[in-house]
C-alpha positions in Angstrom: -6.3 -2.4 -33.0 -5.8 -6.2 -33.8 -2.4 -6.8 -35.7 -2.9 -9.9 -38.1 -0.4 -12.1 -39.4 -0.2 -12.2 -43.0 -3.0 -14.5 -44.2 -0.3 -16.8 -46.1 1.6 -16.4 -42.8 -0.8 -18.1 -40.7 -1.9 -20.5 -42.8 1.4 -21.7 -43.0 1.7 -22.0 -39.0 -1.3 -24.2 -38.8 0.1 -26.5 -41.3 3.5 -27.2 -39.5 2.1 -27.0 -36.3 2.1 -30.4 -36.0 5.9 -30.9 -37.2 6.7 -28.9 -34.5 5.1 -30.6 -32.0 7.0 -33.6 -33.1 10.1 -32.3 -33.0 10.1 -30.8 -30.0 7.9 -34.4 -28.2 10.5 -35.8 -25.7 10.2 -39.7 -23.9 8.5 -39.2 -20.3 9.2 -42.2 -17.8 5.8 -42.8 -16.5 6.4 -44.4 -13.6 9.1 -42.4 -12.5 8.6 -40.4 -8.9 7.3 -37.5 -8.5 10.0 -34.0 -7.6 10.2 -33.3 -4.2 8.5 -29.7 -3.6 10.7 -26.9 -4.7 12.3 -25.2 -1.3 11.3 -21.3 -0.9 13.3 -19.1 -3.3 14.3 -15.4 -3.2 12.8 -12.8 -5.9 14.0 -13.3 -9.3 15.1 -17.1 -8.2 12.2 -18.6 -10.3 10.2 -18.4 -13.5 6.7 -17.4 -13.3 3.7 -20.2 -13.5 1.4 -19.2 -15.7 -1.4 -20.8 -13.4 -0.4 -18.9 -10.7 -0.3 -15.6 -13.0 -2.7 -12.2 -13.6 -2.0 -9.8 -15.9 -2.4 -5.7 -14.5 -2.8 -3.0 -16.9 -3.0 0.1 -15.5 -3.7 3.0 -17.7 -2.8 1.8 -20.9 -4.7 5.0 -21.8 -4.5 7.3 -25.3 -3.8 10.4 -23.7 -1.0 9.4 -21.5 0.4 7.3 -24.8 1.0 11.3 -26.0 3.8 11.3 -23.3 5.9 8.3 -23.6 9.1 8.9 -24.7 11.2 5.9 -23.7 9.9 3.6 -25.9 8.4 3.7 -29.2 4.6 4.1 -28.7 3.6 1.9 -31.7 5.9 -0.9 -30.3 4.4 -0.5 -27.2 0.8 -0.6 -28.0 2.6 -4.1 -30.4 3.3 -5.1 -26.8 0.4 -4.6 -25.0 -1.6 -6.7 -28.0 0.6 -9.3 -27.3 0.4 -9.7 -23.8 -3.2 -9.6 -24.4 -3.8 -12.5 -27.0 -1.3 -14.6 -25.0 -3.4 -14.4 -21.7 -6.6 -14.7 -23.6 -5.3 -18.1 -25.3 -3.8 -19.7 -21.8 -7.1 -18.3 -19.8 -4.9 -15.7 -17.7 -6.9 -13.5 -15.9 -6.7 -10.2 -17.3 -7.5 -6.5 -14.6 -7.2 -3.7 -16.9 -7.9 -0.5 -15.1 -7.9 3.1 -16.3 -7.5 6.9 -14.3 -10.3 9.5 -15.0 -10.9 8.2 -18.7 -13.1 10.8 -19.7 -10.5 13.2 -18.5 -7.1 14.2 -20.4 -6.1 10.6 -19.9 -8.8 9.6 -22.6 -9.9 6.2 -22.6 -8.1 2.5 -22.8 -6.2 1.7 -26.0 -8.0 -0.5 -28.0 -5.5 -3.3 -27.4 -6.0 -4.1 -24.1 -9.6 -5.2 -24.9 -9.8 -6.4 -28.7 -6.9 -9.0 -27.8 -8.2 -10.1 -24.5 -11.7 -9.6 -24.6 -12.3 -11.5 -21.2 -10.4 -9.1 -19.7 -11.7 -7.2 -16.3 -11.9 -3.1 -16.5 -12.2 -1.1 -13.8 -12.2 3.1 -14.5 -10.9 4.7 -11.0 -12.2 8.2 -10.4 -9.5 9.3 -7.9 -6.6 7.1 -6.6 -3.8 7.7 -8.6 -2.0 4.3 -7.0 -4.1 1.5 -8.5 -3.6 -0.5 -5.5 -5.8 1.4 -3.4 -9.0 1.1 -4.8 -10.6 -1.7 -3.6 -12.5 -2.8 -6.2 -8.7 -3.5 -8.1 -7.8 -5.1 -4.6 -10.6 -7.7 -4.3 -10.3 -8.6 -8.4 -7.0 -9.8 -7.7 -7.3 -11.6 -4.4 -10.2 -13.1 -6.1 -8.1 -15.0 -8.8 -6.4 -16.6 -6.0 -3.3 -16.2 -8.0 0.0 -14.4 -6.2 1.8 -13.8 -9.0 1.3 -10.6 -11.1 3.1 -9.2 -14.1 2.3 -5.4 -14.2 2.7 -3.2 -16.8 0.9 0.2 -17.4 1.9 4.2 -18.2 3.6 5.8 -16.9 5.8 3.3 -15.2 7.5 5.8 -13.1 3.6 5.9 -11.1 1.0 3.6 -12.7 3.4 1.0 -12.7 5.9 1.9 -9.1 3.3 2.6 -6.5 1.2 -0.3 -6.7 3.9 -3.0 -8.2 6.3 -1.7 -4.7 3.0 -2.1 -2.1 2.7 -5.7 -3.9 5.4 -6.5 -3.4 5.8 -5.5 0.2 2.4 -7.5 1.2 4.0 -10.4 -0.7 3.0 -11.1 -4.1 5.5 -12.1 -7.1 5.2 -8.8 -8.4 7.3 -8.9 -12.5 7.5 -5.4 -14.0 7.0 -5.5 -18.0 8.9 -2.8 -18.6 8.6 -2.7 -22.4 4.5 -3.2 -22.5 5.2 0.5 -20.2 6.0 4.1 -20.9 7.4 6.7 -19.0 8.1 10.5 -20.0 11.5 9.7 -20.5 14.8 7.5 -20.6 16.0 9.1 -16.9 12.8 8.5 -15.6 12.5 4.9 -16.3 16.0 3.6 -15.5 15.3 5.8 -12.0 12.1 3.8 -11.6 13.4 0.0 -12.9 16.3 0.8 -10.1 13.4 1.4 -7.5 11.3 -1.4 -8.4 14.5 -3.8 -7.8 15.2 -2.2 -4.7 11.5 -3.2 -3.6 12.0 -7.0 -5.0 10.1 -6.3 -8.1 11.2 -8.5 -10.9 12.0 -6.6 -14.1 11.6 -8.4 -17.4 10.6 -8.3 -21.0 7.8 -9.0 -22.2 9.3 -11.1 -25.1 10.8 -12.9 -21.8 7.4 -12.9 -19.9 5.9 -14.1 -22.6 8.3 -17.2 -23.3 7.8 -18.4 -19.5 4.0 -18.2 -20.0 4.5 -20.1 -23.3 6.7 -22.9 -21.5 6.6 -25.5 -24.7 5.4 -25.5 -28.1 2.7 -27.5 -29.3 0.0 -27.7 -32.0 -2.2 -25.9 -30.3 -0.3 -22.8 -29.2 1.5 -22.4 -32.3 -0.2 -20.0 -34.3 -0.9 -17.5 -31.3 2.9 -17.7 -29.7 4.0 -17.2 -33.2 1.6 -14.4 -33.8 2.5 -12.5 -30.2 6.3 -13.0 -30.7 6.0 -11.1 -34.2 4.4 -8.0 -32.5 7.0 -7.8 -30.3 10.1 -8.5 -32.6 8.8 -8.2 -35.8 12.4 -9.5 -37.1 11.3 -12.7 -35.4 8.0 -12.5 -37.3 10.2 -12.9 -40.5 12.1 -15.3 -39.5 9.1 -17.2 -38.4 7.7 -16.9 -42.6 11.0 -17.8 -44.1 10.8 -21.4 -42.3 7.4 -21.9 -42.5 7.9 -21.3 -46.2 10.8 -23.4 -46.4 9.3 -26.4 -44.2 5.9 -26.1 -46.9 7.8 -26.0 -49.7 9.5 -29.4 -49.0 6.8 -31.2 -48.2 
């Protein structure tokens, strides 16, 4: 389900949007040259580009949510919303993908789809590794994009198998760990040790998140502002107390 900001909340955001985007404005020298390409780097040597970037959710399902123990499922599903609007807003391509969803695995969380509505589901019948069905192949080559931040349940399987064959054929493969689940504690930190031994990057998504964000404007305001309250909803309130403050002197 959606998670609105409260309504004072976000009308509050549009109104300083714009003081933001002032303050954070800096003095470009147009006619300075242009940076020399960036040399090849090593995994986890560079930020992602968010133009280069797909989103892979892989069964994000409401049976398998009954399982997750290493991570508290409501803050997970806050995640996943997140991760959603955010790629909805900067137009990243979003592959959702589910295993057997009439099955015990019941069907995609309501998240995935109702914050990132564009987003691409396929339902697999059999392959438990998303990567080898096809169909999941040829939506991503078709983006043309080689960077892709995965995140699914449970993260010891959905997420490992395909994020490590990724990786190995060479995409910028970057785990979400926290929009995942896994049965528990031990079975995560085994898997996050397995992904890095395979190159995967391993991040947050408040961190993922941030890189796709890149600057503040008046545009993105309201949306970054929204997404960073699901995750930290600490943030959220620290978010009201200054827009509050910044409205009340002006």
């Amino acid at each position: 389900m959606p998670f609105p900001l409260p309504i004072r909340l976000r009308a509050a955001m549009l109104a300083v949007a714009a003081t933001m985007l002032a303050a954070t404005a800096f003095a470009q020298d147009a006619s300075a040259p242009a940076p020399a390409p960036a040399p090849a780097m090593e995994v986890g040597q560079r930020l992602l580009d968010r133009d280069d970037t797909v989103f892979l959710m892989l069964d994000h399902q409401a049976g398998l949510m009954q399982i997750v123990n290493d991570i508290d499922p409501t803050q997970l599903r806050r995640n996943v919303a997140a991760k959603g609007m955010v790629a909805e807003f900067f137009g990243i391509p979003v592959i959702a993908s589910t295993s057997v969803p009439e099955g015990p695995n019941g069907p995609l969380i309501p998240e995935v789809t109702e914050n990132a509505p564009s987003a691409t589901v396929i339902d697999r019948a059999g392959p438990i590794n998303a990567w080898d069905d096809e169909r999941i192949r040829e939506a991503v080559e078709a983006t043309g994009r080689n960077t892709i931040v995965i995140s699914g349940i449970l993260t010891s399987v959905c997420v490992a198998f395909p994020a490590i064959e990724m990786a190995a054929e060479g995409y910028h493969v970057i785990a979400a760990i926290d929009a995942s689940g896994d049965y528990s504690d031990l079975a995560s930190q085994t898997t996050i040790a397995r992904l890095q031994q395979a190159g995967v990057v391993v991040e947050s998504t408040f961190s993922i998140l941030s890189q796709v964000h890149d600057t503040w404007d008046e545009q993105n305001t309201p949306v970054m502002a929204e997404a960073y309250s699901l995750v930290t909803p600490e943030y959220g309130a620290v978010l009201e107390s200054y827009f509050a403050t910044v409205q009340a002197t002006n």
